[in-house]
N, C-alpha and C positions, 0 to 999 in steps of 0.2 A: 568068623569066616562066612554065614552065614547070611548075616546083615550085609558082610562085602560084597558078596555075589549076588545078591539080591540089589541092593543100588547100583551095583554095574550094569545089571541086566533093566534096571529101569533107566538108565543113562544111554543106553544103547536105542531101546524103544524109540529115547524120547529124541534124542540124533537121527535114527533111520524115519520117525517121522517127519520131523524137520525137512529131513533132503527128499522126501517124496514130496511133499509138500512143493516145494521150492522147483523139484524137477517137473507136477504138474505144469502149476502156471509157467514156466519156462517152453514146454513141448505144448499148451496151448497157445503162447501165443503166436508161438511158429506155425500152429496148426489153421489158425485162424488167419494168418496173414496171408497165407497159402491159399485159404479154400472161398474166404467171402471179401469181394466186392462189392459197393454201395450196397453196403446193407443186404445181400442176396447170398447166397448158397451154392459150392459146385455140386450139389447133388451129386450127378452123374459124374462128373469124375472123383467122387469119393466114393460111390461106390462102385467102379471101376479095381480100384485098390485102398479098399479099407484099413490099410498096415499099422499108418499113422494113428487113425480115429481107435482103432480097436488096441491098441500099444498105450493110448492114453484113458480109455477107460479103465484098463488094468491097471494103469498106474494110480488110479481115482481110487478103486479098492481099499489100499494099504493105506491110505489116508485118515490117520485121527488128527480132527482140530476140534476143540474144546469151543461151544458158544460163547464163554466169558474171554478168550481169544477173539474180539466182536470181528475186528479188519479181515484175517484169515480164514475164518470161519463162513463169514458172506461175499468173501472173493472165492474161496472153494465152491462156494454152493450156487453159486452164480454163475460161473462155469460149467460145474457140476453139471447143471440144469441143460445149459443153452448145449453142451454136446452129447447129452443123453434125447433132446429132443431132435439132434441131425444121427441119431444113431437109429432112434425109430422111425424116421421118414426113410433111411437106406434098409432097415430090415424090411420095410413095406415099397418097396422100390420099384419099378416108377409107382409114382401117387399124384393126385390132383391137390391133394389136404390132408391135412394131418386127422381132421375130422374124417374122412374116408377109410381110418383103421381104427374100428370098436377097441375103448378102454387103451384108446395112445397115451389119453394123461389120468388115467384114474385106474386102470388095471396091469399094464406092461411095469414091468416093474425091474431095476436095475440095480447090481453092486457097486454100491459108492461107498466111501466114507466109513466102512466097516458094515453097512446097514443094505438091506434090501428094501428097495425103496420106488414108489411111483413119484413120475413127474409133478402130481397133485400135495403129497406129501413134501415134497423138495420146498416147494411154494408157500405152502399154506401151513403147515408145520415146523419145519426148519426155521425158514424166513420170517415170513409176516406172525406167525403163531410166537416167536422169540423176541422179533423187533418192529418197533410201529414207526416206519419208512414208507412211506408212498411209493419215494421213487425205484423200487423195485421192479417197478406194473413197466419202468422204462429199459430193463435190461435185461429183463426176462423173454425172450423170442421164440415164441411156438411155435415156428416153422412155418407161419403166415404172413403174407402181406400187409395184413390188418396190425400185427405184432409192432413193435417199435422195430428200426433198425439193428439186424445186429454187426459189432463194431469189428475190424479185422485185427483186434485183438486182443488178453487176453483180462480180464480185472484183477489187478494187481492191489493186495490189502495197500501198498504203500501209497495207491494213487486213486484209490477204491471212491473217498465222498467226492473228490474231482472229475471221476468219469459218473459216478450218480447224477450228479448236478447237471454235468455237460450234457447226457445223454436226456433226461429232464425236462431242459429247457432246450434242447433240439426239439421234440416232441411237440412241446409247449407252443414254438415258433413257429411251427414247421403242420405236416399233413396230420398229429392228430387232432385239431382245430379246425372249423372253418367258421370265417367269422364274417357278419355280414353288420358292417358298423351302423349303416344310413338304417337298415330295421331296427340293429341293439338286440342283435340275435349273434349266437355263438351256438355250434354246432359242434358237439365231442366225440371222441373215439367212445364206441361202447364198454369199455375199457375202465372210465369212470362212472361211467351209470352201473355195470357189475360189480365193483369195487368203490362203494360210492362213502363206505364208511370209511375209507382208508384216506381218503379225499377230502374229507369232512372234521378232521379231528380236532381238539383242540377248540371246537364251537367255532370253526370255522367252516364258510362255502366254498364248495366249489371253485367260483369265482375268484374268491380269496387265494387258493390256491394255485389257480390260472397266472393268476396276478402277479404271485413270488416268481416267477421264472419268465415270462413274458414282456418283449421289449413292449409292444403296445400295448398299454393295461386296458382291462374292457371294466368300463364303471359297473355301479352292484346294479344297475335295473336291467341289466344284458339279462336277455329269457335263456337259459339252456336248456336245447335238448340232443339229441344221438342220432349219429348216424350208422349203418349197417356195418358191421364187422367183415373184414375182407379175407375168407377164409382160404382163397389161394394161395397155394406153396410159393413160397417164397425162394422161386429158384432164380440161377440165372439164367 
């Protein structure tokens, strides 16, 4: 009787985690669809009425996904991330930057996942500390300009290395680049010069790297170097 009620009671867990799971990304991506255009933020009107945003980090709470679960595990935590980072730009509201609120990604710290946890930990713990994916540095959105786009919706484990990829090689294509062919000069988001091992793995460059996702490949004598990080909030 014993044994019975004990496997019932792990079968139930593992079902009411399941549908939490299932109902996050679900009320994210409603929530994303809702609040961000091209890549930007309603700031002010989510924090107007928080209902939604604060309904879905409670829901983020009761959440256990297992790392060796790889899909759900970095579709929660990638989430995770991108709306615990629109939840400290409305607890510091208005703001110019997310850098304008001492310890936004190394001290504030939030219930996710069963864990109390900083944005820094989410990142560099969780993620890249478990799996060595570059393209993390493309989904992950601080709340700045400088940041990659974030998407109006939500990462789904089923669709997860297709919006990796896509978001990626948007990046790749697109503003964090600037490439000046006639000099053979290429210009990067500071992004991979802070994150330059991540970039590099595999005894590969940079460049190399540029090169897998980039319709016009830039040959290996392209010089790189960085440009300024764009720490303005990324509102609308």
């Amino acid at each position: 009787m014993k044994l019975y009620s004990f496997c019932l009671t792990v079968l139930l867990t593992f079902s009411l985690s399941g549908q939490n799971l299932e109902n996050f990304f679900s009320k994210t991506d409603s929530f994303m669809s809702d609040h961000v255009k091209d890549g930007k933020v309603a700031y002010k009107a989510i924090d107007k009425d928080q209902t939604s945003l604060n309904e879905l980090l409670k829901i983020a709470e009761e959440v256990s996904v297992k790392v060796a679960d790889a899909n759900n595990y970095q579709a929660f935590w990638i989430n995770a991330y991108n709306l615990s980072v629109i939840k400290g730009i409305i607890e510091n509201y208005p703001t110019k930057s997310p850098l304008d609120n001492k310890g936004f990604f190394d001290k504030t710290t939030y219930n996710l996942g069963g864990k109390t946890i900083t944005l820094n930990d989410i990142e560099h713990k969780l993620l890249r500390g478990n799996f060595k994916d570059a393209r993390f540095h493309f989904v992950l959105v601080c709340g700045a300009v400088g940041c990659p786009p974030l998407i109006n919706k939500a990462y789904l484990p089923e669709s997860l290395d297709v919006q990796l990829e896509n978001q990626t090689k948007l990046a790749l294509n697109g503003s964090f680049l600037k490439v000046n062919a006639k000099k053979k000069r290429v210009e990067a988001s500071e992004i991979m010069k802070w994150y330059k091992e991540d970039f590099t793995m595999n005894n590969k460059s940079e460049i190399d790297f540029i090169n897998e996702y980039r319709i016009e490949k830039l040959s290996k004598d392209f010089k790189l170097s960085y440009f300024s990080y764009n720490w303005s909030l990324n509102k609308q």
